[in-house]
C-alpha positions as CSV (number, residue, x, y, z in Angstrom):
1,X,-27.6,58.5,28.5
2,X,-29.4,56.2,25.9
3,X,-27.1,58.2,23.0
4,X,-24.1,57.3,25.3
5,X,-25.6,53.5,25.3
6,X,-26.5,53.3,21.6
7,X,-22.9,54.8,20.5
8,X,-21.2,52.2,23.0
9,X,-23.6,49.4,21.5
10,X,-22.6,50.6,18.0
11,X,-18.6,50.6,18.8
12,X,-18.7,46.8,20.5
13,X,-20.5,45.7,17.4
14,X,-18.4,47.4,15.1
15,X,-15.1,46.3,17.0
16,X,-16.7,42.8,17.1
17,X,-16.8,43.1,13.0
18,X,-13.9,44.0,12.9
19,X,-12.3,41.6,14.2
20,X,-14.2,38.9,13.2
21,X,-12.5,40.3,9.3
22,X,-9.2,39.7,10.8
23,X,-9.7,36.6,11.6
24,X,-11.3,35.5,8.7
25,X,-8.5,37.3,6.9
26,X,-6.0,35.4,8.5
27,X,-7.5,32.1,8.1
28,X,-7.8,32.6,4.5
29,X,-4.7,34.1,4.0
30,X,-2.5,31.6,6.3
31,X,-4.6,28.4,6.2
32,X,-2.1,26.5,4.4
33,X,0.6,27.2,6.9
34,X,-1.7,26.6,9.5
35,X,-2.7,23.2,7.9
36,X,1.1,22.4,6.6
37,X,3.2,23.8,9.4
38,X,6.5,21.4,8.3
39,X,6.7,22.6,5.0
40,X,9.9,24.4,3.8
41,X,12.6,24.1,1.6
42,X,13.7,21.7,-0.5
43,X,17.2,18.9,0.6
44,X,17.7,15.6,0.3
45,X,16.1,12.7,1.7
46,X,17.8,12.2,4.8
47,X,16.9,9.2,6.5
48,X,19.1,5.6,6.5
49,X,17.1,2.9,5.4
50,X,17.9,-0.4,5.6
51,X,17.1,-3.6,3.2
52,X,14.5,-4.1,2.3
53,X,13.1,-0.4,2.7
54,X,13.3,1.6,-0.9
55,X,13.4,5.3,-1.3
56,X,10.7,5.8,-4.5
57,X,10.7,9.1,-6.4
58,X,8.6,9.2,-9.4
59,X,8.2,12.3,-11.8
60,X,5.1,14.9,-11.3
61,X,4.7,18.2,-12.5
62,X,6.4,20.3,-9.6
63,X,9.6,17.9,-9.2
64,X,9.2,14.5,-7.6
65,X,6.5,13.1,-5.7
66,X,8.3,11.1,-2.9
67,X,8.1,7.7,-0.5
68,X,9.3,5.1,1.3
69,X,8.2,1.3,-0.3
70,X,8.1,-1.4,2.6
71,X,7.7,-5.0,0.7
72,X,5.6,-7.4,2.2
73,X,7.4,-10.5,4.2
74,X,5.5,-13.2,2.7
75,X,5.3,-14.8,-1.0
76,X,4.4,-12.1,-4.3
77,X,2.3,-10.7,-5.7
78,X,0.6,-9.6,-2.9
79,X,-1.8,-6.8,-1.9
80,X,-0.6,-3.5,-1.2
81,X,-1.1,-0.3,1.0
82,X,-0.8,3.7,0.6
83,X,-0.7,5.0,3.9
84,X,-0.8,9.4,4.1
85,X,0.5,11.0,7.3
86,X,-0.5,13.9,9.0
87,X,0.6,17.1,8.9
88,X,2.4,17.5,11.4
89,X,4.7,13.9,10.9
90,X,6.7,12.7,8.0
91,X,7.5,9.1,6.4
92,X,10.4,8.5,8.7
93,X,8.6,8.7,11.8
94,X,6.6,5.7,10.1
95,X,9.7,3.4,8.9
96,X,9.0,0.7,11.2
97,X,4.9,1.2,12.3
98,X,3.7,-1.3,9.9
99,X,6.0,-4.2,10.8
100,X,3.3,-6.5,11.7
101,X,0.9,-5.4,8.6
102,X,3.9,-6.2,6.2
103,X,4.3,-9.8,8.4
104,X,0.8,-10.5,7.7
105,X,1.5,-9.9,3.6
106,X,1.0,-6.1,3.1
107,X,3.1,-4.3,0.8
108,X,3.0,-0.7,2.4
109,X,4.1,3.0,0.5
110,X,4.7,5.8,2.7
111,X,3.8,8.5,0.8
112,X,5.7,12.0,1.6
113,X,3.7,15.4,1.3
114,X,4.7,17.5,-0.9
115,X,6.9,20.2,0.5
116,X,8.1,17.9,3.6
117,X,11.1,16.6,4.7
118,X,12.9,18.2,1.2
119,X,10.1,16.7,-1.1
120,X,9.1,19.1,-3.6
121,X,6.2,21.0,-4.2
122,X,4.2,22.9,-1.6
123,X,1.2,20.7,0.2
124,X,-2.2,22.0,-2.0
125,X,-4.7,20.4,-3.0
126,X,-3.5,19.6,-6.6
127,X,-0.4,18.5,-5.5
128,X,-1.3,16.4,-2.9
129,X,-3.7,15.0,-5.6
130,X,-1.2,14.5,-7.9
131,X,1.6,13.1,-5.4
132,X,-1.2,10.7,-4.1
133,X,-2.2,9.5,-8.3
134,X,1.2,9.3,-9.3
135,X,2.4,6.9,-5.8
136,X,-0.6,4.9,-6.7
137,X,0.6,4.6,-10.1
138,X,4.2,3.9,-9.5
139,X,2.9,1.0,-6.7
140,X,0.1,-0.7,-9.2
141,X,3.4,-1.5,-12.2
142,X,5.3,-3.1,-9.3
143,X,5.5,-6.8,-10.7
144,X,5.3,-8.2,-7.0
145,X,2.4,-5.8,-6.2
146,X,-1.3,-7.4,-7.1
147,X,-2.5,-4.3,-8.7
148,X,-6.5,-5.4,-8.1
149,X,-5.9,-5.5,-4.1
150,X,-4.3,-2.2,-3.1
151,X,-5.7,0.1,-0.4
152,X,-5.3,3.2,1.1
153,X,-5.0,4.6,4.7
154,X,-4.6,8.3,6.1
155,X,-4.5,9.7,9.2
156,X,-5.4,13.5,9.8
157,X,-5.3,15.3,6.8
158,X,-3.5,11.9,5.1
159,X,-7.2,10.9,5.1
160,X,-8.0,13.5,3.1
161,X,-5.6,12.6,0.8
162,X,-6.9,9.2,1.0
163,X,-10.0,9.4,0.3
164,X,-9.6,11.9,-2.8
165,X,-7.6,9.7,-4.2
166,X,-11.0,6.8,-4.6
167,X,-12.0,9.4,-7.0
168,X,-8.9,8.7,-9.4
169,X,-7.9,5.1,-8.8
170,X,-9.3,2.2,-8.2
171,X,-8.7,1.1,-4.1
172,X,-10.3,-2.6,-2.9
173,X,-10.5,-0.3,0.4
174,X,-10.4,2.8,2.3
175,X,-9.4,3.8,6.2
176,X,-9.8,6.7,7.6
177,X,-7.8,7.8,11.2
178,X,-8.8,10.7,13.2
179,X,-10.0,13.0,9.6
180,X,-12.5,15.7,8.6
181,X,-15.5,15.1,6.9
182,X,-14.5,18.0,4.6
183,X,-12.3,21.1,4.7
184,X,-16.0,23.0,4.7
185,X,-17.0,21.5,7.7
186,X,-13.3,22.0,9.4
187,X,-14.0,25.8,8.9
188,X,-17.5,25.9,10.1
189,X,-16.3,24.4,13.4
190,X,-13.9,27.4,13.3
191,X,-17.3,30.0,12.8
192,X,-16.0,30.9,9.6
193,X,-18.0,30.4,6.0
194,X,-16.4,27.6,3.8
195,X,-16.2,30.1,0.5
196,X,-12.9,30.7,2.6
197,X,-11.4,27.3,2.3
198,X,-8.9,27.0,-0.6
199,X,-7.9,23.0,-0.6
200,X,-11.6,21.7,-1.1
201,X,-11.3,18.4,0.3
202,X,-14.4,16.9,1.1
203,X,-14.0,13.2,2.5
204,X,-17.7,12.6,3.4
205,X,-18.7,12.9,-0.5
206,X,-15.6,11.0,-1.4
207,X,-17.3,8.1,1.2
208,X,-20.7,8.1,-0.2
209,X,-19.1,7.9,-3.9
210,X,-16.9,5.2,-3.0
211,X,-18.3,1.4,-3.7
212,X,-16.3,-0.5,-1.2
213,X,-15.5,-0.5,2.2
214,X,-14.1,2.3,4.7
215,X,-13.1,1.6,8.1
216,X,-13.5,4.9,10.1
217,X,-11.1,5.7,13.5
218,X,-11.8,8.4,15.2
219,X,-11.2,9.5,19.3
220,X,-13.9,10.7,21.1
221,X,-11.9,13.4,23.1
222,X,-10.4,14.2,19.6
223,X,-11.1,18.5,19.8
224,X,-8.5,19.3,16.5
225,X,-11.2,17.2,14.7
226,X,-14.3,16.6,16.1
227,X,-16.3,13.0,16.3
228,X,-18.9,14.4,14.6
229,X,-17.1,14.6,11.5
230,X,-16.2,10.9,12.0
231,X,-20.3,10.4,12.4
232,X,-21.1,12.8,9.5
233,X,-18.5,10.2,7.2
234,X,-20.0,7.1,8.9
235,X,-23.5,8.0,8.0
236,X,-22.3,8.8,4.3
237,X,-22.6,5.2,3.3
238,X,-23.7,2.0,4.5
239,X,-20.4,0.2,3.8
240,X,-18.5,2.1,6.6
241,X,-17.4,0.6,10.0
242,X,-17.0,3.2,12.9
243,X,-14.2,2.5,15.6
244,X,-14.3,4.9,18.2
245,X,-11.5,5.3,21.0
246,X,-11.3,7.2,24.1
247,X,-8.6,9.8,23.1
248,X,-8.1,12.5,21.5
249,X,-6.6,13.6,18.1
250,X,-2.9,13.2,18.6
251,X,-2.9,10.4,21.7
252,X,-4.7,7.5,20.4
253,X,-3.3,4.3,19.8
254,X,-2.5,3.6,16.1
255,X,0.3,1.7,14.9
256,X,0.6,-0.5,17.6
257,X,-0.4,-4.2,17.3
258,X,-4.2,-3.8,18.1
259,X,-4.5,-1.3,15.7
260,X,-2.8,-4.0,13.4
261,X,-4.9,-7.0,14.8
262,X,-7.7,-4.1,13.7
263,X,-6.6,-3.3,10.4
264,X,-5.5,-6.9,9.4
265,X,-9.2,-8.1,10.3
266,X,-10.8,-5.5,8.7
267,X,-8.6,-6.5,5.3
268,X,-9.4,-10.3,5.5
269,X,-13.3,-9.0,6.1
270,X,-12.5,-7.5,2.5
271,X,-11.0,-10.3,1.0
272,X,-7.1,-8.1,0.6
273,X,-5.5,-10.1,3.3
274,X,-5.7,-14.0,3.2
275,X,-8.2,-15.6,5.7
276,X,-6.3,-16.8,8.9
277,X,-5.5,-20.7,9.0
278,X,-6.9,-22.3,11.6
279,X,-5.3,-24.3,13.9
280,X,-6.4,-28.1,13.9
């Protein structure tokens, strides 16, 4: 009878290891369709802008990097935002979610991921990197864009994005919605060993690094992501400002006017946005 036990003990174990190497086969193996699930092939840009709105498309290695440049309604130059959706969005479903940003003097470039909506590429880590650089780039020559006040903004794995990108331009500030401290720790929450990760971000140590600013969104309910990766980012460096909401990852309320009234404060705290005028 123990034999029996100790052979049946051996097999669980065994089937347990098992699959435990599937599924860390399969994360490593399909981790970037898992992480890039609207990725495909390549078409033209689709959606109907209207004026102002400008379809951008500057050269990088794979193709074109791709956006969508919003102008600012008030008087140039004037400061300038880089906002990175997540993955599973693309720049159209943003067209008109920084209305209230741009009335209050923000320049704003959507920035596409590589791989979406017909954008070339595929979404990795170099490309993203590169698509992120070479936006930043095109945005800082813009003669109505004051080169010494633009700032980045990504939700998800935009964030990631985001905050890589302080590592190869200068930004007068960072924010961060709903995003992992680093691909490393997304994996660990997963049980698996971050030697399988491919796309090394790692937003925490792109915090600590960066000498300005980072406003840091994050929902409490949020299970994709968990608010301990917020914390972990928010305890990276003293310059950070944690704004917690009671939602999840995919149901909080960004882009709507608080969330502007948020941002916009948070700007003018940084000296990118003008101070208010007060009312006599």
């Amino acid at each position: 009878m123990k034999r029996l036990w100790k052979r049946a003990a051996v097999g669980v174990v065994l089937l347990a290891v098992l699959a435990y190497a599937g599924y860390a086969a399969l994360f490593y193996t399909a981790q970037r369709q898992l992480l890039f699930p609207l990725a495909g092939a390549p078409h033209p840009f689709q959606a109907v802008l209207t004026a102002p709105a400008q379809l951008v498309e500057v050269p990088v290695s794979y193709g074109r990097a791709r956006g969508v440049f919003l102008p600012a309604a008030t008087a140039t130059p004037a400061p300038a935002l880089l906002f990175f959706h997540g993955n599973g969005e693309t720049i159209e479903q943003h067209l008109g979610g920084f209305d209230a940003l741009r009335a209050a003097g923000l320049h704003v470039l959507l920035v596409e991921l590589p791989g979406y909506d017909g954008a070339d590429g595929a979404p990795e880590f170099d490309s993203l990197v590169e698509a992120s650089t070479a936006a930043y780039d095109w945005l800082a020559r813009q003669p109505a864009v004051d080169a010494g006040r633009i700032v980045a903004l990504g939700r998800s794995i935009g964030g990631a994005s985001a905050a890589e990108l302080t590592r190869h331009r200068p930004l007068a500030a960072l924010m961060l919605l709903s995003t992992f401290a680093s691909m490393a720790d997304l994996a660990n929450d997963r049980l698996l060993p971050a030697w399988l990760v491919r796309d090394r971000f790692d937003s925490a140590a792109r915090v600590a690094a960066f000498p300005q600013a980072v406003l840091l969104m994050h929902g409490d309910n949020d299970g994709l992501i968990p608010p301990a990766h917020a914390r972990k980012m928010a305890a990276a460096s003293p310059r950070t400002t944690l704004y917690r909401e009671a939602c999840g990852h995919n149901d909080c309320a960004y882009f709507t006017r608080d969330f502007a009234r948020l941002i916009g404060d948070f700007l003018r705290a940084q000296g990118v946005l003008p101070a208010k005028v007060s009312s006599p």
